[in-house]
Residue, then its C-alpha position, 0 to 999 in steps of 0.5 A: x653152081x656159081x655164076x662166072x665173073x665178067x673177067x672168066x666170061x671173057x676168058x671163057x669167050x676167048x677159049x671158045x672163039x680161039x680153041x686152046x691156047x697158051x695165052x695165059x701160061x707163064x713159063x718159068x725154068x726152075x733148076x732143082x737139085x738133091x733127091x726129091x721127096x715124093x711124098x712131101x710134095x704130094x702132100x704139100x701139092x695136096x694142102x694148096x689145093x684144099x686150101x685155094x678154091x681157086x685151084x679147084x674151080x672147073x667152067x662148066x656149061x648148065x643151059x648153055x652158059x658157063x658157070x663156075x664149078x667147085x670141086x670138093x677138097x675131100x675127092x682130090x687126090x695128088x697122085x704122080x705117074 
């Protein structure tokens, strides 16, 4: 387990004082068109994750302070409802 940076401490502060919150959120409309290639996306959806650590960071708590925890590419899967 990693220690968190001093900007997720404070973002991890925040959650806990406020509760969840959509501070951080951006949302963007986005109009696509034409059939949608599940598989392509999945896959796609997939690489980016293995590749950026950061996608597959989780805050955990050990001994009551957070700490950063990485999640192993090999045990994600990209799967659609």
């Amino acid at each position: 387990m990693i220690p968190l940076s001093f900007a997720q401490q404070r973002l991890w502060f925040l959650s806990r004082l406020e509760g969840l919150s959509g501070t951080y959120n951006m949302a963007m409309p986005l109009r696509l068109s034409g059939a949608l290639d599940r598989e392509a996306l999945r896959l796609t959806l997939q690489d980016v994750m293995e590749r950026h650590e950061s996608l597959r960071t989780l805050i955990a708590e050990a001994g009551g302070e957070p700490v950063q925890q990485i999640l192993d590419p090999a045990g994600l899967t990209v799967d659609f409802q």
